[in-house]
C-alpha positions in Angstrom: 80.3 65.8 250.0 80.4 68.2 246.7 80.1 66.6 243.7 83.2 66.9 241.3 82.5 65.4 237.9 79.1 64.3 236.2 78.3 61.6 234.1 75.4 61.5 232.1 73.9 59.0 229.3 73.3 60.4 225.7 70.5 59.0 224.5 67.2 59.0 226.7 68.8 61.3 229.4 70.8 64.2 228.3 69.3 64.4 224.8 65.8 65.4 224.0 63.6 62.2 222.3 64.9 63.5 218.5 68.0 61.9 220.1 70.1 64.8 218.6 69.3 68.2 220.3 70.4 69.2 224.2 67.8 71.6 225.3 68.8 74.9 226.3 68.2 74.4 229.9 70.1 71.3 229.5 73.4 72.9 228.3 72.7 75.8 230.9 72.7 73.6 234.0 75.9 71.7 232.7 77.6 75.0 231.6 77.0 77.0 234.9 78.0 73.4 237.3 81.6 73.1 234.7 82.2 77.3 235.6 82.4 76.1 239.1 84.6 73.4 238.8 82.6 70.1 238.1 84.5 67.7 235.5 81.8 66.9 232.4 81.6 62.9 230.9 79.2 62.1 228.3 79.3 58.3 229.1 77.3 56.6 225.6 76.9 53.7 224.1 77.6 55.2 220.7 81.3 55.7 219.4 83.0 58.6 218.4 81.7 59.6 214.8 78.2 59.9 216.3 78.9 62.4 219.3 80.3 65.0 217.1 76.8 66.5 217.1 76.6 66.4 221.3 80.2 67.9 221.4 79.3 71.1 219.3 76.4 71.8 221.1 78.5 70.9 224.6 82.0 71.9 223.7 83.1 72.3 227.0 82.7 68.7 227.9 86.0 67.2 229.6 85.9 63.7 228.5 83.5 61.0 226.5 83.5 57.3 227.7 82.2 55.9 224.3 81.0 52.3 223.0 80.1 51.8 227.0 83.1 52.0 228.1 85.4 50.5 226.0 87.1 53.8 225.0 88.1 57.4 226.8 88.4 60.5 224.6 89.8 63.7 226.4 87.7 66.1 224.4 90.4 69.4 225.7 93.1 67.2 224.0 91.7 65.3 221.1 92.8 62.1 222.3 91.9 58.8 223.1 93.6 58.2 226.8 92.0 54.4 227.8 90.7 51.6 225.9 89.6 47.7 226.5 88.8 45.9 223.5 87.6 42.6 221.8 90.4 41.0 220.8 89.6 39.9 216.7 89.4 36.2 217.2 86.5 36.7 219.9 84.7 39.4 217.5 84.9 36.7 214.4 84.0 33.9 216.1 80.8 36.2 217.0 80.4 37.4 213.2 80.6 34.2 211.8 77.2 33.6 214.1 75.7 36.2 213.6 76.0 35.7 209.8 73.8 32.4 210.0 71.2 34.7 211.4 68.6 37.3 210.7 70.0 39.8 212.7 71.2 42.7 212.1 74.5 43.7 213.5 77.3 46.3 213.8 81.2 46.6 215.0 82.3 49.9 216.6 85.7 49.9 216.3 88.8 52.9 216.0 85.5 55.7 216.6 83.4 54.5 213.5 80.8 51.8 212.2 81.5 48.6 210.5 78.9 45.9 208.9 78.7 43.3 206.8 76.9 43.7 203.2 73.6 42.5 202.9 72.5 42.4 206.9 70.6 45.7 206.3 67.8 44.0 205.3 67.1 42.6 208.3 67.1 46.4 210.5 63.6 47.3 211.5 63.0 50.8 213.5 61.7 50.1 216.8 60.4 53.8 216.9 63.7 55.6 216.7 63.3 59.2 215.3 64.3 58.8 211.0 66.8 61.3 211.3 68.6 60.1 214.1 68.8 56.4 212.3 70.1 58.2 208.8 72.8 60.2 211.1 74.1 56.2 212.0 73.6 54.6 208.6 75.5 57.5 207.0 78.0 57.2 209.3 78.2 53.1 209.1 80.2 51.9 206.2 79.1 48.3 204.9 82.1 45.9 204.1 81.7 43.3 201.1 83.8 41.3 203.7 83.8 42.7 206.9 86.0 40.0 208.6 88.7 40.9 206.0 88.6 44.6 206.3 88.5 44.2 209.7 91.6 41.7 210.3 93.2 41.6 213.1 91.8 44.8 214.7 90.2 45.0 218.0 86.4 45.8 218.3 85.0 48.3 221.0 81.8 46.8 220.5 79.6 44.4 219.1 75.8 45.4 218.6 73.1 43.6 217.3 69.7 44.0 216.7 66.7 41.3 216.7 63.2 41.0 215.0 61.5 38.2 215.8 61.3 35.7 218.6 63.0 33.1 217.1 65.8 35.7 216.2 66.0 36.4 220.5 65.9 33.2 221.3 68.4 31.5 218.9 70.9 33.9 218.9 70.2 34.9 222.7 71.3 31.9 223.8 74.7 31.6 221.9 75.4 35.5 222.8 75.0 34.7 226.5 77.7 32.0 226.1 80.6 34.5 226.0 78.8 35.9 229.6 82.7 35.0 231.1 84.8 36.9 228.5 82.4 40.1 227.4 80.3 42.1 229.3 76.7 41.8 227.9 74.2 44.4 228.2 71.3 46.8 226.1 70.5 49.9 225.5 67.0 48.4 223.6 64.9 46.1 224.3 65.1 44.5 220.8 68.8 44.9 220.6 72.4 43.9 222.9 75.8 45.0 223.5 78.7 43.0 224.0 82.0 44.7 225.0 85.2 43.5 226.4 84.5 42.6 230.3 86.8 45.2 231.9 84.6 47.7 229.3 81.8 48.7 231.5 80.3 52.3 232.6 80.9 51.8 236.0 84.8 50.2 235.5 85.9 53.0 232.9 84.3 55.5 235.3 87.0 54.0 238.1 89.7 54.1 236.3 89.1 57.9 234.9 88.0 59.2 238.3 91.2 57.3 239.6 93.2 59.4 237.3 91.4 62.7 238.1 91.3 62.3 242.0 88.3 61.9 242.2 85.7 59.9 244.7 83.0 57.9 243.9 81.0 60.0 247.0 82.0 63.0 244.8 80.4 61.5 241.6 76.4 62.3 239.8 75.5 59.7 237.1 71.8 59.7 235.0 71.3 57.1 232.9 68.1 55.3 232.2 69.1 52.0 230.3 70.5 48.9 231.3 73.8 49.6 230.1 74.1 52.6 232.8 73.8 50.2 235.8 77.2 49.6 236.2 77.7 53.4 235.7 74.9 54.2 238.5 76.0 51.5 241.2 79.5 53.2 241.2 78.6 57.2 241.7 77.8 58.2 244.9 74.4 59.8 243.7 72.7 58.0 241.1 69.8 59.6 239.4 67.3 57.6 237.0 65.0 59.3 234.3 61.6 59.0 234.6 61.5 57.8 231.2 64.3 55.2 231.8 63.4 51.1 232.7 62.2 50.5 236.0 65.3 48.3 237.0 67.0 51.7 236.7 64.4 53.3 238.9 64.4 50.6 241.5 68.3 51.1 242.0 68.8 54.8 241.5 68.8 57.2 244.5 66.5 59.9 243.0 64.4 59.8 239.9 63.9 63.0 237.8 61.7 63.8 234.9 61.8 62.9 231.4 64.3 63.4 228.6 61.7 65.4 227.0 61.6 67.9 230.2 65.0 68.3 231.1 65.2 65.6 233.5 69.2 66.0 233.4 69.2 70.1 234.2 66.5 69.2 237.1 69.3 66.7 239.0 72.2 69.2 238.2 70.1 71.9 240.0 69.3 69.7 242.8 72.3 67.8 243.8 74.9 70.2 242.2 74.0 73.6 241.7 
């Protein structure tokens, strides 16, 4: 069966490891497969004030599933069209947490980046390229009361980042409490993601494939963290990068090279071009 619409990760699959550039054989592949019909999704777990970069370089894309799902923008439009999010009471009970902790955390919420004053201090780079981190801190704005500013909205996402051990294991455990309400996930392996449950890659991918007409047989998805399994398990050909964590691999129909050699371009050319 053709494939109608592809869905690709951001970061660690469609961009190159500066996590900000789309190589040019990337944005051929995707260019040439879009003249011929296919249907474009970025599918991140970034929100929308830190895609603006992808889109310009990819301005033909259809649609961005952002913050994992929580959120559909129709990029032809300029609209959001779907949304599932944490309802505030959940995302303060989480804050306030968090807040007795060491670790560093964000809220994605209406596109942008939220945190509290003071956590920065406990953000370490786990080998993320500088630039890429000072395109997220200057697009984070730091609250001197978050849960005020913040009151009564609905959060896309929840994202926090550990240092230590004791941080994992402590907070870990309370995080993995909400397991029945949010969807828990990472992108990291020093960090997690908590979204509304219904927010996953592989349910927003339903529901926008639903609204399209499309098939899940007619559907190509790379990926290559844990957040994309839910993505991967629903498309009818999954593709893993070799770069990406071996659970990926070991459920993914095809693997393809790295990030850093156009591992995305490679599947287009395979299974779609």
């Amino acid at each position: 069966m053709d494939i109608k619409l592809i869905a690709l990760d951001l970061d660690g699959t469609l961009m190159l490891p500066d996590h900000i550039t789309v190589s040019q054989r990337n944005k051929a592949a995707l260019l040439k497969a879009h003249e011929n019909g296919v249907k474009i999704v970025i599918s991140t777990g970034r929100t929308l004030s830190v895609i603006e970069r992808v889109i310009k370089q990819i301005p033909f894309i259809d649609y961005v599933m952002y913050s994992d799902g929580a959120a559909v923008y129709d990029v032809k439009n300029g609209k959001v069209i779907y949304e599932k999010l944490i309802d505030y009471k959940t995302t303060k009970e989480i804050i306030d947490y968090l807040n007795t902790t060491e670790v560093y955390y964000n809220l994605y919420l209406e596109g942008s980046i939220a945190t509290q004053e003071g956590r920065l201090r406990y953000y370490y780079n786990h080998g993320l390229p500088q630039e890429f981190i000072d395109d997220y801190m200057n697009n984070t704005t730091v609250h001197k009361n978050l849960l005020d500013e913040i009151y009564g909205k609905s959060t896309e996402l929840i994202v926090g980042f550990f240092n230590t051990e004791n941080d994992y294991k402590k907070s870990r455990e309370f995080i993995n409490s909400y397991s029945d309400r949010l969807y828990i996930t990472s992108a990291l392996k020093n960090e997690f993601e908590m979204t509304n449950i219904e927010a996953t890659k592989g349910k927003t991918m339903d529901y926008l494939c639903k609204k399209l007409g499309i098939l899940p047989l007619e559907v190509l998805a790379v990926g290559d963290s844990l957040n994309d399994i839910p993505m991967l398990e629903f498309a009818g050909v999954s593709v893993a990068m070799e770069n990406g964590d071996s659970k990926i691999k070991d459920i993914s129909d095809y693997v393809t090279a790295s990030n850093a050699r156009d591992g995305v371009a490679a599947a287009i050319e395979k299974f779609v071009l």
